[in-house]
DRENBA-621976 format. One line per field, with one value per residue: residue in three letters; chain; y, x, z of N, C-alpha, C in turn. Coordinates in steps of 0.2 Angstrom, whole numbers, plus 5000, padded with zeros to 4 digits. Example, Ala and Ser with C-alpha at 12.3 -4.5 7.8 and 13.67 -1.06 7.14 Angstrom:
<recs>
aa = (ALA, SER)
ch = (A, A)
npy = (4972, 4989)
npx = (5066, 5064)
npz = (5039, 5035)
capy = (4978, 4995)
capx = (5062, 5068)
capz = (5039, 5036)
cpy = (4984, 5000)
cpx = (5066, 5064)
cpz = (5039, 5039)
</recs>
This chain:
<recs>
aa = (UNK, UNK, UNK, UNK, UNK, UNK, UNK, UNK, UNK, UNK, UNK, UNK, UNK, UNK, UNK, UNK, UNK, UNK, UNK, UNK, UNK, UNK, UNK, UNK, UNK, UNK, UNK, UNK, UNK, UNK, UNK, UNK, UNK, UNK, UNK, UNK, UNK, UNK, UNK, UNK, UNK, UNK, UNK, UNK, UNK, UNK, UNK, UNK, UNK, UNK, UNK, UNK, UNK, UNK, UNK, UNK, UNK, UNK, UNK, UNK, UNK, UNK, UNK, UNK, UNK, UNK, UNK, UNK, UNK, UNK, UNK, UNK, UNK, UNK, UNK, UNK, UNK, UNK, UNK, UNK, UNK, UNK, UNK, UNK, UNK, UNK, UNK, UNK, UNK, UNK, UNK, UNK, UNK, UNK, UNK, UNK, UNK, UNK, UNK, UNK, UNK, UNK, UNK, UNK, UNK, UNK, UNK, UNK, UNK, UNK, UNK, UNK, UNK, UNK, UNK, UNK, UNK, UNK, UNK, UNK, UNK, UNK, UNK, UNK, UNK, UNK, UNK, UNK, UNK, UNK, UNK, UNK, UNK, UNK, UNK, UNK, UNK, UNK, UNK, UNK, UNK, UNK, UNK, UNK, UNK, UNK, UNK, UNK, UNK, UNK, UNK, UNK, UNK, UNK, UNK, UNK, UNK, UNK, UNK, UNK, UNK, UNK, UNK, UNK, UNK, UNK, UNK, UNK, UNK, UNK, UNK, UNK, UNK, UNK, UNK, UNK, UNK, UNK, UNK, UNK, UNK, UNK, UNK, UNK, UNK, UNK, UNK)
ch = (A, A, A, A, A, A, A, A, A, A, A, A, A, A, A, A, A, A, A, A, A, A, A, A, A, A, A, A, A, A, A, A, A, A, A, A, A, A, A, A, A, A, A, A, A, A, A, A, A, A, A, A, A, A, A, A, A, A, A, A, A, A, A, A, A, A, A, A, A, A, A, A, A, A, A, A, A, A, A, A, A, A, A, A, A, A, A, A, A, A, A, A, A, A, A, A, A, A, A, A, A, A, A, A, A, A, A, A, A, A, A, A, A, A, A, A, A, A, A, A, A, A, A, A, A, A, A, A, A, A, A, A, A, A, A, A, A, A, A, A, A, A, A, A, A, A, A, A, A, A, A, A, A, A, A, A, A, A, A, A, A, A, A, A, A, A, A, A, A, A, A, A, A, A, A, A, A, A, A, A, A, A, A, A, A, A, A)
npy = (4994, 5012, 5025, 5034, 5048, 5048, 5045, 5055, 5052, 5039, 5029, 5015, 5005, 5001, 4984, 4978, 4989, 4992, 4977, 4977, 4987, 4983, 4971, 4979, 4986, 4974, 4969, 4978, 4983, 4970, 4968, 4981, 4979, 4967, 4972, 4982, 4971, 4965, 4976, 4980, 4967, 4964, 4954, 4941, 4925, 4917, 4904, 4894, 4881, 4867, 4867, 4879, 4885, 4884, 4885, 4898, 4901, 4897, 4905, 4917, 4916, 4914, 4928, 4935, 4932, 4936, 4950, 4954, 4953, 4962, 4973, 4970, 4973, 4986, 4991, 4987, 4995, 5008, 5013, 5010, 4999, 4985, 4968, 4960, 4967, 4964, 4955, 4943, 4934, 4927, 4932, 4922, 4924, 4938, 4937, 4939, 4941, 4948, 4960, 4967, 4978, 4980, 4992, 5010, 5018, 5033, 5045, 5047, 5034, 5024, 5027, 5023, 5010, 5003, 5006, 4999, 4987, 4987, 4992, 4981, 4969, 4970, 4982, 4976, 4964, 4965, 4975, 4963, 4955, 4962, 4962, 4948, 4945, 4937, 4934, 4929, 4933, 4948, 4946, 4943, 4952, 4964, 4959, 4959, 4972, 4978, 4969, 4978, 4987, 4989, 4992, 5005, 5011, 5015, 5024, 5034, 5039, 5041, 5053, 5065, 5070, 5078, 5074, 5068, 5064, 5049, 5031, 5019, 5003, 4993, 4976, 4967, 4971, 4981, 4995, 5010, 5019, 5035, 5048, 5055, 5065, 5070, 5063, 5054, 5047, 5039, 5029)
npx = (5004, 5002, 5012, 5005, 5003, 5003, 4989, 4973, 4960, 4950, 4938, 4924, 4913, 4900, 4894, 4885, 4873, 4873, 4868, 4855, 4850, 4852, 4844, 4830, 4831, 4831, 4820, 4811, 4816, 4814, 4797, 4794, 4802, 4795, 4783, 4783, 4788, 4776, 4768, 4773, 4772, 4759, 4755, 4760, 4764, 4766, 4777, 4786, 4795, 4806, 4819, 4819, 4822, 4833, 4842, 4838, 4846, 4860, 4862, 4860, 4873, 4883, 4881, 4886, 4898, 4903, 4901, 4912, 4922, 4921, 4922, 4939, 4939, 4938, 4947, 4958, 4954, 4950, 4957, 4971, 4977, 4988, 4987, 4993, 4994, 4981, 4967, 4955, 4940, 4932, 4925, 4923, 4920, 4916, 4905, 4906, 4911, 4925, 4934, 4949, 4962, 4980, 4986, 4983, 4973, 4967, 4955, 4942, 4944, 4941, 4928, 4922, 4925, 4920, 4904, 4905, 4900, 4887, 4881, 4883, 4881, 4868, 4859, 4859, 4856, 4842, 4836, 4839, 4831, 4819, 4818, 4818, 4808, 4809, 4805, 4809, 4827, 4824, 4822, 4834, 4840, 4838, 4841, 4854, 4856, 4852, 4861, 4873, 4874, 4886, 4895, 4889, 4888, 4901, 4902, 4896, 4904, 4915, 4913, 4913, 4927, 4939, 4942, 4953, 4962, 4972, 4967, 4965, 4963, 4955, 4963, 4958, 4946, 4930, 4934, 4940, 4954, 4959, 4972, 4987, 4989, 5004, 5014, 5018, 5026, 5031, 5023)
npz = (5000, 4998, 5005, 5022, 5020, 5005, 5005, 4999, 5004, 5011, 5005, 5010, 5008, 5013, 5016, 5022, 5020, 5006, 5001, 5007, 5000, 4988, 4987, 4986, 4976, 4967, 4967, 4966, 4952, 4943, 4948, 4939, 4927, 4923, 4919, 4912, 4900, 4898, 4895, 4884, 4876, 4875, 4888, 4898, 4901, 4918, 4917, 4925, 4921, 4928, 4921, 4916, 4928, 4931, 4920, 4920, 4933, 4930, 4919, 4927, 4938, 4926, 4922, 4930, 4933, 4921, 4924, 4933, 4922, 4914, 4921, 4925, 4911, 4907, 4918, 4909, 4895, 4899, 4910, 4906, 4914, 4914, 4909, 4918, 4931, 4937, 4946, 4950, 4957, 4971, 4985, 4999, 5012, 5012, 5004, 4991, 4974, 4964, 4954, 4954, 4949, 4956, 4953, 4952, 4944, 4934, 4941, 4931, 4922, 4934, 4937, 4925, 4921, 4936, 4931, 4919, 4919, 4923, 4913, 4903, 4908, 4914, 4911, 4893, 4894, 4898, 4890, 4878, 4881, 4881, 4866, 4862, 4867, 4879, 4897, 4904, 4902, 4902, 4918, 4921, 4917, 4927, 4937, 4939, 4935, 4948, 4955, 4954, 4962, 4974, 4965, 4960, 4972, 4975, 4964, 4967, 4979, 4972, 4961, 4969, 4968, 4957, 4941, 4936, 4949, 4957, 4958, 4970, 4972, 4983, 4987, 4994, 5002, 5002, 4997, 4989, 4990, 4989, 4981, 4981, 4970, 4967, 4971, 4958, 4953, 4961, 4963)
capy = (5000, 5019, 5029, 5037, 5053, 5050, 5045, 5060, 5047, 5029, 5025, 5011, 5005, 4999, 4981, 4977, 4995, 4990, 4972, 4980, 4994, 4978, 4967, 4981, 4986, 4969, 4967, 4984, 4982, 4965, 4970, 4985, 4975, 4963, 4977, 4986, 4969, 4963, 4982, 4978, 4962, 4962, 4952, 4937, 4918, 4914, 4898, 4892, 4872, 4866, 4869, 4886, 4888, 4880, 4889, 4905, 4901, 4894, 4913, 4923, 4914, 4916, 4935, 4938, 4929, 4942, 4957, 4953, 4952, 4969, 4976, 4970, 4973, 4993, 4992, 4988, 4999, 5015, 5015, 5008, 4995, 4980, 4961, 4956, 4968, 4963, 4949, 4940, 4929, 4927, 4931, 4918, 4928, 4942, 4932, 4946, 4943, 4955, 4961, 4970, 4979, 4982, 4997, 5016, 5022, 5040, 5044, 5046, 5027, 5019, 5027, 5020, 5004, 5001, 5007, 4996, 4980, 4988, 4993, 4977, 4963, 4973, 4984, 4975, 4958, 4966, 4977, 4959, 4949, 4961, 4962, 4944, 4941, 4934, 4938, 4926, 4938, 4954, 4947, 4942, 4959, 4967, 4955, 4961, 4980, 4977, 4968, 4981, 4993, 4990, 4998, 5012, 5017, 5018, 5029, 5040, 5043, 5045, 5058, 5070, 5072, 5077, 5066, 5066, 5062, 5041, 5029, 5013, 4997, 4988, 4971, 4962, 4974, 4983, 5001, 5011, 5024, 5042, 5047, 5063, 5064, 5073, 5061, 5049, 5045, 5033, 5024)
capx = (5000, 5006, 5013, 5000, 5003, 4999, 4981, 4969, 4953, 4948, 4933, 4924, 4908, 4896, 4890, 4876, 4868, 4872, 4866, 4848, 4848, 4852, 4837, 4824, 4831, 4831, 4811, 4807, 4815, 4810, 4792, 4792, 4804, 4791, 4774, 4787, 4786, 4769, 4764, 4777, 4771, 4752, 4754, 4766, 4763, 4770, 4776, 4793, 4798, 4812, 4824, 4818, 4825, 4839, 4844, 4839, 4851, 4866, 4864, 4864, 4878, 4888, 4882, 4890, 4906, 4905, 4901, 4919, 4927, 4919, 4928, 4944, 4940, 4938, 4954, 4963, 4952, 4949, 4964, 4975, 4982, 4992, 4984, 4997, 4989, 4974, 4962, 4947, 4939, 4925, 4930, 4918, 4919, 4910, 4901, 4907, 4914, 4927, 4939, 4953, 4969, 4982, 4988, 4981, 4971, 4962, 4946, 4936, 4943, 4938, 4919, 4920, 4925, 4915, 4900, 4905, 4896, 4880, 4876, 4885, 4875, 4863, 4853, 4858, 4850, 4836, 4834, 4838, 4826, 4810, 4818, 4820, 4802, 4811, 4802, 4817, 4831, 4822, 4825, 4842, 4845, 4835, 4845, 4860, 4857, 4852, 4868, 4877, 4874, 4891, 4901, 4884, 4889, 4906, 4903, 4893, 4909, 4919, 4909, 4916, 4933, 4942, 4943, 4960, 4966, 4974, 4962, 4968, 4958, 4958, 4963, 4954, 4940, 4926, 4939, 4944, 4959, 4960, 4977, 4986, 4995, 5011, 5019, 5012, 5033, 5033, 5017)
capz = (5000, 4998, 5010, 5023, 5015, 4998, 5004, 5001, 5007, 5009, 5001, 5013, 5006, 5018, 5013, 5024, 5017, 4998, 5002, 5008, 4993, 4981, 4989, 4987, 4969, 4964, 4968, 4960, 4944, 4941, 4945, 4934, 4919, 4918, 4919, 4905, 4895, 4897, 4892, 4876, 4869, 4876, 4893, 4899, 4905, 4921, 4918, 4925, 4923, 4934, 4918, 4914, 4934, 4931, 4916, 4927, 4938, 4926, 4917, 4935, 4937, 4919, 4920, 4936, 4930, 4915, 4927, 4933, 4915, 4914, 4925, 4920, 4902, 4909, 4920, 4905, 4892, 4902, 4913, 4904, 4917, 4912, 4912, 4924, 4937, 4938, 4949, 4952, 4962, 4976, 4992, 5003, 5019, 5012, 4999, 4986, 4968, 4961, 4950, 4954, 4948, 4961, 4951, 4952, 4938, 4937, 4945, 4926, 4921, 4939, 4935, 4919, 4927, 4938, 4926, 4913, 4920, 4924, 4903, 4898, 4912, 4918, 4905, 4887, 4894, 4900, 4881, 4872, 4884, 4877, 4860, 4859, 4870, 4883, 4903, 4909, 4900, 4907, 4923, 4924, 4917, 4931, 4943, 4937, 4936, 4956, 4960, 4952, 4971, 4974, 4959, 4962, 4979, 4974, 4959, 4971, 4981, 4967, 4958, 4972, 4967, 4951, 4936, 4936, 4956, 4954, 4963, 4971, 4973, 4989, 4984, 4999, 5004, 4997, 4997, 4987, 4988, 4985, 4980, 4980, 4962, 4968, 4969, 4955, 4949, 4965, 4963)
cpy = (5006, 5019, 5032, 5043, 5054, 5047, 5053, 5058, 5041, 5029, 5020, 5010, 5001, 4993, 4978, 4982, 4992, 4982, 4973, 4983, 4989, 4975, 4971, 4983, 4979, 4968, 4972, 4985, 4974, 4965, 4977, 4984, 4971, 4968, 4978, 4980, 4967, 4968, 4981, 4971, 4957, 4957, 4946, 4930, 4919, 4907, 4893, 4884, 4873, 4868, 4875, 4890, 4889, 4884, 4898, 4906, 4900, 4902, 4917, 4922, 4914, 4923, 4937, 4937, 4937, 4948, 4957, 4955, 4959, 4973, 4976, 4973, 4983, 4994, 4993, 4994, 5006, 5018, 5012, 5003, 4987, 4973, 4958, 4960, 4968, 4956, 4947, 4935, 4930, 4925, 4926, 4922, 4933, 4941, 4937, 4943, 4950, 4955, 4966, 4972, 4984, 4988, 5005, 5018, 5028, 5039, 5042, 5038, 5025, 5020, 5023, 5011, 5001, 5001, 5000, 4990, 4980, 4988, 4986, 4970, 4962, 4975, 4981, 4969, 4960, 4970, 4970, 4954, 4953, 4964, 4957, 4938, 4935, 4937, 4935, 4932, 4946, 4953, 4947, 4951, 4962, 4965, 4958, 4969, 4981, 4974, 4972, 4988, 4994, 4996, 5004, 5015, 5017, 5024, 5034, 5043, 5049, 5052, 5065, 5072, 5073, 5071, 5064, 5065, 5052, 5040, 5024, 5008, 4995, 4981, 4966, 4964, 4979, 4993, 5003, 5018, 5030, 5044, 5054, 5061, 5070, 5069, 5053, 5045, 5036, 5027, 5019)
cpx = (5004, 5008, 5008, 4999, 5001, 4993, 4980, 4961, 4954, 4942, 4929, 4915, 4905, 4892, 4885, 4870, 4868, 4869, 4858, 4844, 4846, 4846, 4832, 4825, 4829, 4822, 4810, 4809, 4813, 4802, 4792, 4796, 4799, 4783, 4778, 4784, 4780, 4764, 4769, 4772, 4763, 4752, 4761, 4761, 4764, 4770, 4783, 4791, 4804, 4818, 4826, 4823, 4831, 4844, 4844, 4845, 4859, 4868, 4864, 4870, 4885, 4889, 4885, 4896, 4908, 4905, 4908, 4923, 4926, 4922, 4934, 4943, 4940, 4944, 4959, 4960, 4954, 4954, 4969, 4979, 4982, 4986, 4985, 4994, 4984, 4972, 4958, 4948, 4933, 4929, 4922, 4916, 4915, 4905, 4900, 4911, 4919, 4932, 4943, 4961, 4975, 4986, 4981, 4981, 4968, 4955, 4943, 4937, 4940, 4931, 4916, 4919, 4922, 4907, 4899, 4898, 4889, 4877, 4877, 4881, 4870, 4857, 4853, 4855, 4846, 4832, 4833, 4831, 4819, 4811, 4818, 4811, 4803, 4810, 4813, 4824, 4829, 4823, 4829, 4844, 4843, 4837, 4852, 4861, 4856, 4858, 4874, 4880, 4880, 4897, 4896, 4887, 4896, 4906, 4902, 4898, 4915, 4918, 4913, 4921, 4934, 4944, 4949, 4965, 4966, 4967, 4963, 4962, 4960, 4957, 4960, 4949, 4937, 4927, 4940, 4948, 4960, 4965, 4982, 4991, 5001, 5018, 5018, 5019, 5034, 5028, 5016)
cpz = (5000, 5005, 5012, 5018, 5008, 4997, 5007, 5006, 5007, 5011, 5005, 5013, 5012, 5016, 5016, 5019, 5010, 4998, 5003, 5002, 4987, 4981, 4985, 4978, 4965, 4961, 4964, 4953, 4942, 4941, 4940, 4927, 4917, 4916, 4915, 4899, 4893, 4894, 4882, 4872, 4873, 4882, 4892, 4904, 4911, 4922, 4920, 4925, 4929, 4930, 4916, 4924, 4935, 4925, 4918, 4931, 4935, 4921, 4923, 4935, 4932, 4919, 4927, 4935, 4925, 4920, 4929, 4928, 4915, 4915, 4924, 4916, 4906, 4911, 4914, 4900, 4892, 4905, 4911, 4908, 4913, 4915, 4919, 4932, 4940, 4942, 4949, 4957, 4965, 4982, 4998, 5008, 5016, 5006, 4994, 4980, 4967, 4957, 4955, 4952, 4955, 4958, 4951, 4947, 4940, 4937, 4938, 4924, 4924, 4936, 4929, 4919, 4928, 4937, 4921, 4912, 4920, 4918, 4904, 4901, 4912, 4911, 4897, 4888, 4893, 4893, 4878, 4873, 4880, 4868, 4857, 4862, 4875, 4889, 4906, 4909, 4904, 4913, 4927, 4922, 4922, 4936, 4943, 4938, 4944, 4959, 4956, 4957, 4972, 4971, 4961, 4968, 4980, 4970, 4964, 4975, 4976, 4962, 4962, 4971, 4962, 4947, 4937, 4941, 4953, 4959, 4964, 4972, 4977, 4985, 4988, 5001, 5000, 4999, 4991, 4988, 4984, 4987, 4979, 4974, 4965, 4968, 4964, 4950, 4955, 4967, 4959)
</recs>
């Protein structure tokens, strides 16, 4: 980690509270994705099988893997950081998913970043599900835009600072690092 001095903040997300906000998002947009599609394509069955759950389940699963790659794919994209310092995983203890690069990009990539996963899980399933007539599809993406809370209440910190201050990832917790760029030769 830096030296104290070359933190201007630490960032320290509250995941009880983004765990609750996720819950109540989750339920509100999947009731109002599906009243969206049923007003789209004149009403909806509800009719799950066991495989239809199954397959629910095997896509949350895939799109959470990719909200990940996401991320990566931003780290490298937007801030330019190198493959080699980058990670993933699931940490069990706080039952979180994440990417991370142990290098410090500036603030506008992190938002982008952390953004990315939301269009790319979140809202492009849930467009292809009532473009393809799929409730299932709308709801994994309405599932996905709600487990996106976390990167949200991060952005919202981040918003507060200059585009261009570094911004470090905690690579254990859900942190992250505001940086002062003075000294940005020894980081």
């Amino acid at each position: 980690m830096e030296n104290k001095e070359d933190i201007l903040t630490i960032i320290d997300i509250d995941l009880k509270k983004v765990a609750w906000f996720s819950l109540i998002i989750t339920v509100l947009l999947s009731i109002l994705g599906l009243v969206i599609y049923s007003w789209l394509h004149d009403g909806f069955n509800i009719n799950f099988s066991i495989v239809d759950l199954l397959l629910f389940f095997l896509g949350y699963v895939l799109l959470i893997v990719f909200h990940e790659c996401f991320h990566l794919i931003g780290f490298w994209f937007f801030g330019k950081a190198p493959w080699s310092s980058m990670d993933y995983g699931v940490n069990l203890k706080l039952g979180i998913a994440y990417a991370t690069t142990n290098l410090p990009i500036v603030n506008s990539a992190m938002k982008k970043a952390l953004l990315l996963p939301f269009w790319m899980t979140g809202v492009l399933p849930m467009l292809l599900g009532y473009w393809v007539d799929s409730p299932g599809l709308v709801l994994l993406g309405a599932w996905l835009v709600a487990g996106a809370a976390g990167d949200f209440a991060m952005y919202k910190e981040l918003i507060k600072y200059p585009a261009h201050l570094l911004i470090k990832d905690d690579p254990v917790e859900p942190k992250l690092y505001v940086l002062n760029n003075k000294k940005q030769d020894s980081i």
